[in-house]
NUFI-58893 format. One record per residue (C-alpha): residue in three letters; x negated, y negated, z. Coordinates in steps of 0.5 Angstrom, whole numbers, plus 2048, in hexadecimal, padded with zeros to 3 digits. Each point is the difference from the previous one (the first is absolute). Example, Ala and Ser with C-alpha at 12.3 -4.5 7.8 and 13.67 -1.06 7.14 Angstrom:
<vogu: ALA; east: 7E7; north: 809; up: 810> $
<vogu: SER; east: 7FE; north: 7F9; up: 7FE> $
***
This chain:
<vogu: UNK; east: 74D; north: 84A; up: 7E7> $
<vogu: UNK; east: 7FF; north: 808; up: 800> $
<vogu: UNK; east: 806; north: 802; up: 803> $
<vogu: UNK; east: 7FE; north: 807; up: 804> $
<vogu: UNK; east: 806; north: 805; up: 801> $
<vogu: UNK; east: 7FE; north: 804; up: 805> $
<vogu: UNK; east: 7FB; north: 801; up: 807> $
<vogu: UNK; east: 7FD; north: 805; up: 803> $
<vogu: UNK; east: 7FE; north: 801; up: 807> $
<vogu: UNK; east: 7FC; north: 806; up: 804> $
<vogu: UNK; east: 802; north: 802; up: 807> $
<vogu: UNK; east: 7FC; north: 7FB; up: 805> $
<vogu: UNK; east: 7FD; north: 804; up: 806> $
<vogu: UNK; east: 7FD; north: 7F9; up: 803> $
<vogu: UNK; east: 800; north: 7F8; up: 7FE> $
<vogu: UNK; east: 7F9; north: 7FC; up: 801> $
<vogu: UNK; east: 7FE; north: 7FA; up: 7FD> $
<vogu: UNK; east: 804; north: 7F8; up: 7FF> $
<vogu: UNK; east: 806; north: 7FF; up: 7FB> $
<vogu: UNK; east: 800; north: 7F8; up: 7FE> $
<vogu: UNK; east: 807; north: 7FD; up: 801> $
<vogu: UNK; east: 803; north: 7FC; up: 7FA> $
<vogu: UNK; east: 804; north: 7FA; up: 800> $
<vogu: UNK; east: 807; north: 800; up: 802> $
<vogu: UNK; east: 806; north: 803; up: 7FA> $
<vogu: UNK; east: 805; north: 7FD; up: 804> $
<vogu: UNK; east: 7FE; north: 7FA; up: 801> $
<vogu: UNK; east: 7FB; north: 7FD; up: 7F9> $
<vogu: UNK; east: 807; north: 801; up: 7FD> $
<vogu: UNK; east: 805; north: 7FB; up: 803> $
<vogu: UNK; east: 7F9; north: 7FC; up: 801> $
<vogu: UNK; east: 800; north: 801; up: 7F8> $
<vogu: UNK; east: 807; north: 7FE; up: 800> $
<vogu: UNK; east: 800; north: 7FA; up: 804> $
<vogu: UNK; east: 7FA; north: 7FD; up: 7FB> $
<vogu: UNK; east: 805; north: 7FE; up: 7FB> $
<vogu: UNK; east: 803; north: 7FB; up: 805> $
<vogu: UNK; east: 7FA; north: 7FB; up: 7FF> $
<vogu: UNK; east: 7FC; north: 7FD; up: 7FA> $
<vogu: UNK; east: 7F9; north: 802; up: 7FF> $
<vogu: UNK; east: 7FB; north: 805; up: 801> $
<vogu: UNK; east: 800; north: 806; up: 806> $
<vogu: UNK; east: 7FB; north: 805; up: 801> $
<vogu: UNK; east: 801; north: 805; up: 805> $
<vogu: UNK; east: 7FB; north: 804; up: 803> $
<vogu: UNK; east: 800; north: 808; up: 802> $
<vogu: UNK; east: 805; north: 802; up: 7FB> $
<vogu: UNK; east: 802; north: 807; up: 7FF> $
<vogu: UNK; east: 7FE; north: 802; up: 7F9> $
<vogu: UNK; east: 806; north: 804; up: 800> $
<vogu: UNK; east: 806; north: 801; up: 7FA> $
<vogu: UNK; east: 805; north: 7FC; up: 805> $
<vogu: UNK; east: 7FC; north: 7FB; up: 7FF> $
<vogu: UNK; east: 7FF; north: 800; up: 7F9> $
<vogu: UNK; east: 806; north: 801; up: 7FF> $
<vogu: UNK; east: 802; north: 7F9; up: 805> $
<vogu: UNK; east: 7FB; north: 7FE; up: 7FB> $
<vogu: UNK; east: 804; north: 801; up: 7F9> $
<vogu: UNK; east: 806; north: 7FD; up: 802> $
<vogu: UNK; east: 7FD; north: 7F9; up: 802> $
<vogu: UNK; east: 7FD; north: 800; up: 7F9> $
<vogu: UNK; east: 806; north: 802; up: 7FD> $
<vogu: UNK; east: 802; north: 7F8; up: 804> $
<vogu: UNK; east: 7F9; north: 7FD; up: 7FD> $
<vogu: UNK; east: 7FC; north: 802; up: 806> $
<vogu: UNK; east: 7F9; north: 801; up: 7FF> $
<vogu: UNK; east: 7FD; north: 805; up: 805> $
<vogu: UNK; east: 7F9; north: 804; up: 800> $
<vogu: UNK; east: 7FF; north: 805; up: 805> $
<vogu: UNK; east: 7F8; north: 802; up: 800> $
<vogu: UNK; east: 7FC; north: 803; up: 806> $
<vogu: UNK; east: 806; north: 800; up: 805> $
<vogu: UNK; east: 801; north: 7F8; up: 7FF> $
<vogu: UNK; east: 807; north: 7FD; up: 7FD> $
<vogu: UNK; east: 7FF; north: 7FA; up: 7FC> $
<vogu: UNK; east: 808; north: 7FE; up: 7FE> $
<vogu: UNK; east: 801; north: 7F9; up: 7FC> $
<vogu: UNK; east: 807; north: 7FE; up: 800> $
<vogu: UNK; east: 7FF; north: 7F8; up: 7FD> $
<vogu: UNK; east: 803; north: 803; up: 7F9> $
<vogu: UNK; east: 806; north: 804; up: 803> $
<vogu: UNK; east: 806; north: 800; up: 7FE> $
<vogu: UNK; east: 807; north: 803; up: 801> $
<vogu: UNK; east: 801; north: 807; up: 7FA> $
<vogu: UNK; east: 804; north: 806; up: 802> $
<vogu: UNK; east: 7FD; north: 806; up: 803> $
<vogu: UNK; east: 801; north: 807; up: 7FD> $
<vogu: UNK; east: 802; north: 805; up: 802> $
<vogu: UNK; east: 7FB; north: 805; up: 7FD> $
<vogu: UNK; east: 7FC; north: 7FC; up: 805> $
<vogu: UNK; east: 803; north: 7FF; up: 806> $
<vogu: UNK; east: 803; north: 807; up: 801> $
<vogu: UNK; east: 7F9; north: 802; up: 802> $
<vogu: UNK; east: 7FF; north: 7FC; up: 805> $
<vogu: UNK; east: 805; north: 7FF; up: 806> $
<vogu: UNK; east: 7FB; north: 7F9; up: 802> $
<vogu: UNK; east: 803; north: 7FD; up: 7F9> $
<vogu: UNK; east: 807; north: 7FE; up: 804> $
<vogu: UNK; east: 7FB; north: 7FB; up: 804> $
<vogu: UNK; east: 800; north: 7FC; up: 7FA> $
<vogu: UNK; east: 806; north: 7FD; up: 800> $
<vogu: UNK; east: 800; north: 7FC; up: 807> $
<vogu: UNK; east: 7FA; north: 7FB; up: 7FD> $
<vogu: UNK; east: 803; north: 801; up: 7F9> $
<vogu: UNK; east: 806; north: 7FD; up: 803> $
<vogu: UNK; east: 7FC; north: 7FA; up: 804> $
<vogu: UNK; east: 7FC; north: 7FF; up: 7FA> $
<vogu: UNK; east: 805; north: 800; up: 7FB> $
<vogu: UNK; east: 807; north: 800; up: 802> $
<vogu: UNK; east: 801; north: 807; up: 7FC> $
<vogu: UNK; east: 7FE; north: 807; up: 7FF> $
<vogu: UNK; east: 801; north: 806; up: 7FC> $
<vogu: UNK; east: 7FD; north: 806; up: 802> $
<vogu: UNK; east: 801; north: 809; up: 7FE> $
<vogu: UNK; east: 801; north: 803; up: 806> $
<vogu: UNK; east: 7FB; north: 802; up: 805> $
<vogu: UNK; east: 7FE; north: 806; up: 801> $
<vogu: UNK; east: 7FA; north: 805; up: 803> $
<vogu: UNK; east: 800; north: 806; up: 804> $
<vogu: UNK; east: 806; north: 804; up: 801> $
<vogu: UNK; east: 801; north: 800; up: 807> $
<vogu: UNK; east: 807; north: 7FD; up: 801> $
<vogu: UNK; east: 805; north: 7FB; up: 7FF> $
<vogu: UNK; east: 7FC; north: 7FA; up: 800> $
<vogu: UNK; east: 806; north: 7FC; up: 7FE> $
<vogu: UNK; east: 7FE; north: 7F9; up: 7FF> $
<vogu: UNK; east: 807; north: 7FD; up: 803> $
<vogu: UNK; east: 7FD; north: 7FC; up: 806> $
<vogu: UNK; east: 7FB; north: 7FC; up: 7FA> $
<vogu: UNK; east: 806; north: 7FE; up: 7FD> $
<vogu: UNK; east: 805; north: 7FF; up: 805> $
<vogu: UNK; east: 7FA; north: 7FB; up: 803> $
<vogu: UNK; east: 7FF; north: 7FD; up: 7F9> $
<vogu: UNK; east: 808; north: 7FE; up: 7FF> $
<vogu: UNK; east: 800; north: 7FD; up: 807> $
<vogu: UNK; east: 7FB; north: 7FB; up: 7FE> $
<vogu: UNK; east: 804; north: 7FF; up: 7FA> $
<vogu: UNK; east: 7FE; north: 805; up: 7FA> $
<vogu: UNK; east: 804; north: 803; up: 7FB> $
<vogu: UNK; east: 800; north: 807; up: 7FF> $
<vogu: UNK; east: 801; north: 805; up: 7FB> $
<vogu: UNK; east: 7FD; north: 807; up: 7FE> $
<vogu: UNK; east: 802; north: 803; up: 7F9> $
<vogu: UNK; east: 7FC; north: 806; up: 7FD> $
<vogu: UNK; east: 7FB; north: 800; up: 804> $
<vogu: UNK; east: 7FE; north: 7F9; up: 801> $
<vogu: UNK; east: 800; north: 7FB; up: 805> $
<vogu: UNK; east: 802; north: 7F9; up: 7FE> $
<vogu: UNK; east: 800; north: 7FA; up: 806> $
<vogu: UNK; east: 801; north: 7F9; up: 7FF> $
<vogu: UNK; east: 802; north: 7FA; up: 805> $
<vogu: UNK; east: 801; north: 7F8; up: 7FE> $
<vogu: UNK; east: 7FA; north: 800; up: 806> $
<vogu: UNK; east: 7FF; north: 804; up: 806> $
<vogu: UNK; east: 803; north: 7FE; up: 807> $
<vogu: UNK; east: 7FE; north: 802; up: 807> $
<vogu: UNK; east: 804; north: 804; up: 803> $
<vogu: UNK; east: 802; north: 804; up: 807> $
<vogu: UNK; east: 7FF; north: 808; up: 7FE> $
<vogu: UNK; east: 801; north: 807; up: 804> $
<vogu: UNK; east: 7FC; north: 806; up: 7FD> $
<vogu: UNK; east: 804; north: 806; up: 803> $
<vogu: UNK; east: 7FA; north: 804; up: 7FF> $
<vogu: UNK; east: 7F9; north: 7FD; up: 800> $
<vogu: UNK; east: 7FD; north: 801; up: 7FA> $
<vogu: UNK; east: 7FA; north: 7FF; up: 7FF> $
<vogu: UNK; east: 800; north: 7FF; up: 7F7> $
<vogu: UNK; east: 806; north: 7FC; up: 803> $
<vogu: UNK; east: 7FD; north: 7FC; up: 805> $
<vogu: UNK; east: 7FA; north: 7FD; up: 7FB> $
<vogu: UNK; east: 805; north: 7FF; up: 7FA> $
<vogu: UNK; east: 804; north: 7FC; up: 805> $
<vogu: UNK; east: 7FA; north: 7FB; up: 802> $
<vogu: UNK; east: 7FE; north: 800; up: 7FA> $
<vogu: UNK; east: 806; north: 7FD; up: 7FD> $
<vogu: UNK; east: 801; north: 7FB; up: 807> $
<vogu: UNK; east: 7F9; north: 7FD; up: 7FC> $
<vogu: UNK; east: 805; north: 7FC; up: 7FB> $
<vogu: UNK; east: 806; north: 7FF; up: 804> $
<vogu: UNK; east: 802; north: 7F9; up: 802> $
<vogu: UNK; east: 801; north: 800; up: 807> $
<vogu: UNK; east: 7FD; north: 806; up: 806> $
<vogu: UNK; east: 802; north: 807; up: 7FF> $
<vogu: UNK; east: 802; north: 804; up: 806> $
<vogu: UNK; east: 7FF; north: 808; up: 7FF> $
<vogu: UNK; east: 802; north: 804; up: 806> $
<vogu: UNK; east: 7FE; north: 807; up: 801> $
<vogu: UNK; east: 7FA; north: 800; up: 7FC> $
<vogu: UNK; east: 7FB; north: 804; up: 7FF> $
<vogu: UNK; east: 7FA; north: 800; up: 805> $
<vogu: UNK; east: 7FB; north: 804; up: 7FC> $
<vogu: UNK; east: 7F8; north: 7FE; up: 7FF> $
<vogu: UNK; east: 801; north: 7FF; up: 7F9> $
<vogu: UNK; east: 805; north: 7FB; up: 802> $
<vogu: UNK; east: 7FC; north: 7FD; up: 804> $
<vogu: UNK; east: 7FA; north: 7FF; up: 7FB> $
<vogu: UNK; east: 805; north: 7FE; up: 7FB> $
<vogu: UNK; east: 802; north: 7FA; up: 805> $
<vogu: UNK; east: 7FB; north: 7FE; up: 802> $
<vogu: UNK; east: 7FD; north: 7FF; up: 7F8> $
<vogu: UNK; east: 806; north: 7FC; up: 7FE> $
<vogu: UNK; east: 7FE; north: 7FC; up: 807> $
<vogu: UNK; east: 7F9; north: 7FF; up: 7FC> $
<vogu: UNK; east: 804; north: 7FE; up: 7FA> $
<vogu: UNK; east: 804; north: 7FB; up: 804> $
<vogu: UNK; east: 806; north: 803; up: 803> $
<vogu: UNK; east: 802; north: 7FD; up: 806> $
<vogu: UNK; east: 804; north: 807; up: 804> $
<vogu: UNK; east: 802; north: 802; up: 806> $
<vogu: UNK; east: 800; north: 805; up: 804> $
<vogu: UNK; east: 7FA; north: 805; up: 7FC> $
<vogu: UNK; east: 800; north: 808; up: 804> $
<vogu: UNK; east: 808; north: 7FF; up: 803> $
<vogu: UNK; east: 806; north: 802; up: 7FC> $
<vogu: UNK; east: 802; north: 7F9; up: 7FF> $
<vogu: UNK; east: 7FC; north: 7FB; up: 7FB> $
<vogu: UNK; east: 802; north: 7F9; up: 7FE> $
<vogu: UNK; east: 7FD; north: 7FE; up: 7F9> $
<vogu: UNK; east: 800; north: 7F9; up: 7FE> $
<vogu: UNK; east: 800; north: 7FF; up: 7F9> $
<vogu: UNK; east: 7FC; north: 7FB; up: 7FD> $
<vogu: UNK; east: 7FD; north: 800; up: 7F9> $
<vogu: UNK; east: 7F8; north: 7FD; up: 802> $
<vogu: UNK; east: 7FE; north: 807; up: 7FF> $
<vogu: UNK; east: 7F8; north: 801; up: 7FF> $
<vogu: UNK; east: 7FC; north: 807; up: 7FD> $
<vogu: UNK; east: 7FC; north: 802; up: 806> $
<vogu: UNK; east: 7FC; north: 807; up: 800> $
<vogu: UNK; east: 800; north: 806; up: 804> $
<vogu: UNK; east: 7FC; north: 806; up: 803> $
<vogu: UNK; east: 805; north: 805; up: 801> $
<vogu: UNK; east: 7FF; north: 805; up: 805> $
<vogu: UNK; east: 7FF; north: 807; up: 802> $
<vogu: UNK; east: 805; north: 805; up: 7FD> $
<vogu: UNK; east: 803; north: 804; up: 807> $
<vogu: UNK; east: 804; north: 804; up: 7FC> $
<vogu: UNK; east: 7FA; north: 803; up: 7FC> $
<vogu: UNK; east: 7FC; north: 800; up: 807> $
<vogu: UNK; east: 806; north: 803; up: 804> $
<vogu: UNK; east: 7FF; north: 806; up: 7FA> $
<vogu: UNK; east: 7F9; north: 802; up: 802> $
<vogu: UNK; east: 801; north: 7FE; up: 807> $
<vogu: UNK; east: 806; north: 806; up: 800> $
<vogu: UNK; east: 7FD; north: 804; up: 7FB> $
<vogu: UNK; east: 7FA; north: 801; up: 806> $
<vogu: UNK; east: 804; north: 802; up: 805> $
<vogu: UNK; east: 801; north: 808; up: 7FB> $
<vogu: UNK; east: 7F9; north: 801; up: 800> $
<vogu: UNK; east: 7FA; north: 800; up: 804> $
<vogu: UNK; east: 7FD; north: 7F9; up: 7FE> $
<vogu: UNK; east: 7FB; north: 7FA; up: 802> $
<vogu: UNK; east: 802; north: 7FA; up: 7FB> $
<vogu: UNK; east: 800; north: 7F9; up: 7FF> $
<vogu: UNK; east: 805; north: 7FC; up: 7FD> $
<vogu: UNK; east: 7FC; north: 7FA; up: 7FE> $
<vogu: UNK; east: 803; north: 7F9; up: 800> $
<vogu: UNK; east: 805; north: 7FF; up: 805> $
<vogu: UNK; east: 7FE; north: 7FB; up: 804> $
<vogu: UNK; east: 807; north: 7FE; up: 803> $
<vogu: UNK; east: 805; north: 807; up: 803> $
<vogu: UNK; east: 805; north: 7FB; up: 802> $
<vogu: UNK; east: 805; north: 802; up: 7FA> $
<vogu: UNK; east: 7FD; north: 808; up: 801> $
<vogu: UNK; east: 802; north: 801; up: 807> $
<vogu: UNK; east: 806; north: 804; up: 7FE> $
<vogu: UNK; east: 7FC; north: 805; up: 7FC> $
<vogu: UNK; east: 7FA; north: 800; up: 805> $
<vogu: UNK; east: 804; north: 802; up: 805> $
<vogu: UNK; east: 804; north: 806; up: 7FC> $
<vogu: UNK; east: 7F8; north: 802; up: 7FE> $
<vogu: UNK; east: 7FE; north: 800; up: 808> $
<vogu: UNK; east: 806; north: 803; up: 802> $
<vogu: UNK; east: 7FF; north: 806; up: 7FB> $
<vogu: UNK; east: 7F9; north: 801; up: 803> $
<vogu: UNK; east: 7FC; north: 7FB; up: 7FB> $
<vogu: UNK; east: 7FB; north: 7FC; up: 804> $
<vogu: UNK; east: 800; north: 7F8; up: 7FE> $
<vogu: UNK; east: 7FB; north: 7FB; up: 801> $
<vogu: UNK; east: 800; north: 7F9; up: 7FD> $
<vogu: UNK; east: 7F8; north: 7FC; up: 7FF> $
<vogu: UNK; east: 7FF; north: 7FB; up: 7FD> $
<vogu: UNK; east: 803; north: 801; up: 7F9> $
<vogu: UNK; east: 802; north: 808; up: 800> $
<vogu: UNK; east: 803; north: 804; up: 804> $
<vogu: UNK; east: 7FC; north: 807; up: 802> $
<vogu: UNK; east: 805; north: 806; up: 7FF> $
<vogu: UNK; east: 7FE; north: 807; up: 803> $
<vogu: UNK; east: 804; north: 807; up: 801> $
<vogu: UNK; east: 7FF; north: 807; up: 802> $
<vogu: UNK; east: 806; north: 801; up: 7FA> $
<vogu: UNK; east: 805; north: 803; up: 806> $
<vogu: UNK; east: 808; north: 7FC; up: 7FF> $
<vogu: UNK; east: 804; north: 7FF; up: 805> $
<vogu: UNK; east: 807; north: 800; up: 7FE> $
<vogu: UNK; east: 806; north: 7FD; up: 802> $
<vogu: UNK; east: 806; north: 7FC; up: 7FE> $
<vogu: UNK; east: 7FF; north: 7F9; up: 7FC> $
<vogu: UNK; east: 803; north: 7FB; up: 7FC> $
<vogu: UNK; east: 800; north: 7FA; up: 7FC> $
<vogu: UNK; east: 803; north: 7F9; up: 800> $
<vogu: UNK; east: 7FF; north: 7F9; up: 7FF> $
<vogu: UNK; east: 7F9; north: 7FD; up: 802> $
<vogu: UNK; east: 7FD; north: 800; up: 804> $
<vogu: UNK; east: 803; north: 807; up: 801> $
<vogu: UNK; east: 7FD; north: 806; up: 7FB> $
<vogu: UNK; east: 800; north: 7FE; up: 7F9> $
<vogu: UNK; east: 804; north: 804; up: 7FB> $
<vogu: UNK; east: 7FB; north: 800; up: 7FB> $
<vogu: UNK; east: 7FC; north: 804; up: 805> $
<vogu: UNK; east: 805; north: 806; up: 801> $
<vogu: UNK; east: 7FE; north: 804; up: 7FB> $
<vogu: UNK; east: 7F9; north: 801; up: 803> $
<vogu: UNK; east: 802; north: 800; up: 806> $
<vogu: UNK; east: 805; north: 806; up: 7FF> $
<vogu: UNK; east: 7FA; north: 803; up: 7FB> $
<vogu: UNK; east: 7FB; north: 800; up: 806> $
<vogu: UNK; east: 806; north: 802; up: 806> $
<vogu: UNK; east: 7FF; north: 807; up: 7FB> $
<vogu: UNK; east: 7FA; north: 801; up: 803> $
<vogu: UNK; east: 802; north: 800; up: 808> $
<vogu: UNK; east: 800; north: 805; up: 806> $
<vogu: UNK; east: 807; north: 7FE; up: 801> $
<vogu: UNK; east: 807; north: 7FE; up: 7FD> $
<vogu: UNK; east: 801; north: 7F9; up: 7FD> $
<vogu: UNK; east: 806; north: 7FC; up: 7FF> $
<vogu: UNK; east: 7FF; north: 7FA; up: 7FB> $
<vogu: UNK; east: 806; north: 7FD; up: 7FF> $
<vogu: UNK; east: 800; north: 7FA; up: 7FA> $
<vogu: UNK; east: 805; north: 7FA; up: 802> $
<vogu: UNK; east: 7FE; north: 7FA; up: 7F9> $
<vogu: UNK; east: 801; north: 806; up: 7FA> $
<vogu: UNK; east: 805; north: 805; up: 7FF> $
<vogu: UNK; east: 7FC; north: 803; up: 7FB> $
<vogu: UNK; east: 7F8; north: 800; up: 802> $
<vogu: UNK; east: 801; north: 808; up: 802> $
<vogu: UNK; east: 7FE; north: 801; up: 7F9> $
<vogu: UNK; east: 7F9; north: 803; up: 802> $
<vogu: UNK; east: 804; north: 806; up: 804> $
<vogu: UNK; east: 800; north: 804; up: 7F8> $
<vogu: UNK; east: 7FA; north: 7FE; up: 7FF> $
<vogu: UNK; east: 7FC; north: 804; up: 807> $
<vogu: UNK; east: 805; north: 805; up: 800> $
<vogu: UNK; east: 7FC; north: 801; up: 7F9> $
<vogu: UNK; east: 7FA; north: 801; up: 805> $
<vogu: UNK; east: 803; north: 805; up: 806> $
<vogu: UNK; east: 802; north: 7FA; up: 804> $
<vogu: UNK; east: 808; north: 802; up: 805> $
<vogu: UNK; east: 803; north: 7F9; up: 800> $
<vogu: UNK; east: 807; north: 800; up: 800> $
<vogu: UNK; east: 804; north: 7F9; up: 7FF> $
<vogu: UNK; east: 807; north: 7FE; up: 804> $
<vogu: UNK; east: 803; north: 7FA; up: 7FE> $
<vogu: UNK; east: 7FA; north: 7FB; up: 802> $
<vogu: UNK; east: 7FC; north: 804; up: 803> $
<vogu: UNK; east: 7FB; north: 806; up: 7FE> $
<vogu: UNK; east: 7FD; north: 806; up: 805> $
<vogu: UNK; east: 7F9; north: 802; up: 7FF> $
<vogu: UNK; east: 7FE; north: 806; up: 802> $
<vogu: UNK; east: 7FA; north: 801; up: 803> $
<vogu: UNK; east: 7FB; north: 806; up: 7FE> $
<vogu: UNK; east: 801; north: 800; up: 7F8> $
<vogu: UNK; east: 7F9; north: 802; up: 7FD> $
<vogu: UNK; east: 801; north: 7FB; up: 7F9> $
<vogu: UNK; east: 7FD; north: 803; up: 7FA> $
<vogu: UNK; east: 7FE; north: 7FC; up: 7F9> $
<vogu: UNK; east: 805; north: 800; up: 7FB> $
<vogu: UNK; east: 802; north: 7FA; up: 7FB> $
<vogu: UNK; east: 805; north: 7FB; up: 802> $
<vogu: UNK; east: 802; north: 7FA; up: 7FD> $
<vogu: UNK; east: 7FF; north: 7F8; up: 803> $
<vogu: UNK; east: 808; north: 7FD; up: 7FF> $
<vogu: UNK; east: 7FE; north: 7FA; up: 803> $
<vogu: UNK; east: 7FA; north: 7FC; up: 802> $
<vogu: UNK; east: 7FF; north: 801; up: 808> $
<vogu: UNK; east: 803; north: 808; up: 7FF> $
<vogu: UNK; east: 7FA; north: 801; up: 7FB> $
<vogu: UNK; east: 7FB; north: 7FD; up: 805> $
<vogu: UNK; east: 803; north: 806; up: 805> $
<vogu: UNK; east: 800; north: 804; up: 7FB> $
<vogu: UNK; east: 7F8; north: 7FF; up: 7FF> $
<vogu: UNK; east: 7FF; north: 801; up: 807> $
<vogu: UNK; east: 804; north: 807; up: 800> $
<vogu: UNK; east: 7FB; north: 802; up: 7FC> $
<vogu: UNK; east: 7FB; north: 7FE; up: 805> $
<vogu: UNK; east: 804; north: 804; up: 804> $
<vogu: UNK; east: 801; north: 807; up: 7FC> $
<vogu: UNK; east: 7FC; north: 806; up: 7FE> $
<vogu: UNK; east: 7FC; north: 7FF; up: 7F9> $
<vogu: UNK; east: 802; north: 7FB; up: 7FB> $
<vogu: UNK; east: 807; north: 7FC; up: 800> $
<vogu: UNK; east: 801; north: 7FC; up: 7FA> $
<vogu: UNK; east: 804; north: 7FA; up: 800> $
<vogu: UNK; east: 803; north: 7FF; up: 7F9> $
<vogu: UNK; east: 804; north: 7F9; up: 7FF> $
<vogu: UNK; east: 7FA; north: 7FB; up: 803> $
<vogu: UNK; east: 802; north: 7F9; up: 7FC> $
<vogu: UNK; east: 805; north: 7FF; up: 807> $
<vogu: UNK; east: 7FA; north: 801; up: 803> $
<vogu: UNK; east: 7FC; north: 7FA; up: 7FD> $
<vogu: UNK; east: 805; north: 7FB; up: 801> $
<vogu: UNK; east: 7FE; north: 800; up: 807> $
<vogu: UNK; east: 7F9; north: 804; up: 801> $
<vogu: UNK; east: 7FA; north: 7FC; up: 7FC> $
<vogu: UNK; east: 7FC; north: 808; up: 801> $
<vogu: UNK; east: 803; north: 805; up: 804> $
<vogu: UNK; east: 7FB; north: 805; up: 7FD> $
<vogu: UNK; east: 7FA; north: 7FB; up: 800> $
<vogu: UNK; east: 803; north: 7FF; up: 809> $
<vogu: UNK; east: 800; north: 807; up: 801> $
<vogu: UNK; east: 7F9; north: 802; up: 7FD> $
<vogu: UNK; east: 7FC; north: 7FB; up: 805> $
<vogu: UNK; east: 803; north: 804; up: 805> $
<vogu: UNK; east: 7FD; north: 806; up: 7FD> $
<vogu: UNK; east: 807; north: 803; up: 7FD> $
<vogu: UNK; east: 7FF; north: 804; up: 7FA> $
<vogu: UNK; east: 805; north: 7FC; up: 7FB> $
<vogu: UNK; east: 800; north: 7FF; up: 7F9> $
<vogu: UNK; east: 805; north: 7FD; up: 7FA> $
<vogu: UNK; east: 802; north: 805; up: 7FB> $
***
C-alpha cells in the first residue's frame, strides 16, 4: 500500500449528497481476536479495510493464521494456529494487539507479546488485563518491552474492574473461554462492542450470562465452533459526519444504519447543537442550517458521550453562536487537538479536564498535524469549516480507522484531495 502524507481540504459552504458508512473499527478487532479461540474457518463480513485491520491481520500471521481480506469480507483460518511470540515492531502500532492474549491464553495456556501501542491520548495502562489474568491463575512478567503470560490452566474466578475498561473487559471474557469452572467479572463494560463481541462467542458456544449489564457469568468450556459474522456499522465514523453537519449548512445521508440503539448518545448531542435527525430504514436523513448552539458537555462511560467523539465534538463547538464548555472524564491527554485549532484562529483554553471554547472565532486554513486518529478526523473537519485551504499532514493515523475520509467527504460535495 502507498502511504499518503498529507490531505487537503477546502472551505464547505454546504454539505449535499450520501456517505456510505463502514463496518465497525472497534468491534471486527476483538471479533478477530476471538477467532483464535476456534479451529476452523470464519469469514467476516462488512470488514473496514483499514490499517488496523491489516495490521490485526499481521499479528494472527505471525501465530500461523491465515487471512485474506478482499471486498470488505474477512476470511480468517485458524486450523494451522499455533502459539509464536508477537513482536514488538508489531504490536506497538496497534493498541488492539493486547486483545490477543486473552484466547491466546485459553488457547494455549501462554503468551508472549510487545507491548500495545496506538494514539497518544493517555495512560492506557494495561494493569486491569493483567490483574484479571492473575485472578484466574496467570503468571505475569514484562522485561524490556515484552509481555510473557503463563498458567498450568486457567481458573474461573470472581474479578472486580475498578474502572470499566472496555480492551479489559473483552480480553477478560476472552480468556474466561478457556478457564475451568465459571468467571464472574463485575463492573464490566457495557459498550456495543462488547456486546457484539458476546453475542459472538455465544454463536461460537459460550454459555454467558448477563450480556448488556455490568456483571457477566462466562462458563468456560472447550467445544468451541468457528461461526461467521456480519459486523455492523461503525457509530464512531457515522458520529463524524453527524457532528460534522451540525457546522455547515447541510442535507446528507448516512447510509447503512439501520439500528440507532448504540448512537442514541451521539444523535442526541447532534439534535441539541441544531442538527436535524431522522432514521429510515437503513439511514439516517441529516440536515442543518449550520448554526451551533453551544453549551456545556461531557464525555463518560457508555451510554454517555464517546470520548472518541470529543475532538469532533470541541472542533464543531468552534463554530457556536455562544460559549461552550467540554469537559473530558476517560483521557487525560485528548486536548491534544486544542494546539492544533489554535493553529487555525480557534480561542480554546483548558483548565484541568475541561476546555472553554469561545464563541465568534472566524478560522482560517493553515497546516495542522493529525497526532491521533480521531483528533485527525477533526482536524478534516476543521478544514471544512476554515477559510481556503487547510492541509492535514500526518494522515496514516487516520487510516487506521477511516477506510476514505477524502473519498466520504467528496460524496458530500466537499473539495478534498490527497496530497
Amino acid at each position: 500500500m502507498v502511504y499518503l502524507k498529507a490531505i487537503s481540504v477546502k472551505e464547505a459552504y454546504e454539505l449535499k449528497g450520501s456517505i456510505e458508512i463502514q463496518g465497525s473499527k472497534n468491534t471486527v478487532l476483538p471479533i478477530m481476536a476471538a477467532t483464535l479461540l476456534g479451529d476452523g474457518v470464519t469469514t467476516i463480513y462488512n470488514c473496514p479495510e483499514i490499517e488496523d485491520v491489516r495490521g490485526m491481520c499481521k499479528l494472527l500471521e505471525c501465530l500461523h493464521v491465515a487471512t485474506t481480506l478482499k471486498d470488505h469480507v474477512l476470511t480468517i483460518d485458524t486450523r494451522n494456529a499455533c502459539c509464536e511470540p508477537l513482536p514488538y515492531e508489531l504490536t506497538r502500532k496497534l493498541r488492539s494487539s493486547v486483545l490477543l492474549l486473552g484466547p491466546m491464553l485459553a488457547r494455549w495456556q501462554r503468551a508472549e507479546i510487545g507491548m500495545p501501542g496506538g494514539c497518544a491520548i493517555g495512560m492506557r495502562p494495561i494493569d486491569i488485563h493483567l490483574e484479571g489474568f492473575m485472578k484466574m491463575n496467570v503468571d505475569v512478567k514484562l522485561y524490556r518491552e515484552v509481555l510473557t503470560c503463563k498458567t498450568f490452566y486457567l481458573q474461573g474466578a470472581e474479578y472486580t474492574m475498578r474502572f470499566p475498561s472496555v480492551g479489559a473487559t473483552e480480553n477478560l471474557i476472552m480468556a474466561a473461554v478457556g478457564a475451568k469452572g465459571r468467571t464472574i467479572l463485575r463492573g464490566v463494560a457495557r459498550e456495543p462492542e462488547i456486546i457484539e463481541l458476546c453475542n459472538y462467542l455465544m454463536c461460537m458456544g459460550v454459555l454467558m450470562e448477563g450480556v448488556g449489564t455490568d456483571v457477566l457469568v462466562i462458563k468456560g468450556t472447550k467445544e468451541i465452533a468457528c461461526c461467521d459474522y456480519c459486523n455492523p456499522y461503525d457509530r464512531i465514523v457515522a458520529g463524524t459526519y453527524l457532528l460534522m453537519a451540525a457546522a455547515i449548512p447541510s442535507r446528507i445521508k448516512l447510509i447503512g444504519i439501520e439500528d440507532i440503539h448504540y448512537m442514541k448518545n451521539i444523535i442526541n448531542v447532534a439534535v441539541s447543537l441544531g442538527v436535524n435527525v431522522v432514521h429510515f430504514d437503513n439511514y439516517l436523513s441529516v440536515e442543518s442550517i449550520g448554526a451551533i448552539q453551544g453549551g456545556n458537555f461531557e464525555t463518560g462511560i457508555y451510554p454517555e458521550f464517546p470520548t472518541d467523539l470529543q475532538p469532533v465534538l470541541m472542533t464543531v463547538l468552534v463554530n457556536a453562536l455562544n460559549d461552550s464548555r467540554l469537559t473530558e472524564t476517560i483521557f487525560e491527554n485528548r486536548f491534544q487537538i486544542v494546539t492544533e485549532l489554535v493553529k487555525l484562529g480557534a480561542s480554546i483554553e483548558v483548565t484541568g479536564d475541561s476546555a472553554n471554547i469561545k464563541a465568534g472565532c472566524r478560522l482560517q486554513g493553515h497546516t495542522v498535524k493529525a497526532t491521533d486518529l480521531r483528533q485527525g478526523a477533526a482536524l478534516v473537519v476543521a478544514g471544512l469549516m476554515s477559510r481556503g485551504f487547510t492541509t492535514v499532514t500526518d494522515i496514516s493515523y487516520i487510516e487506521r480507522g477511516y477506510e476514505d475520509i477524502v473519498r466520504d467527504l467528496q460524496g458530500v460535495g466537499v473539495k478534498i484531495f490527497y496530497v
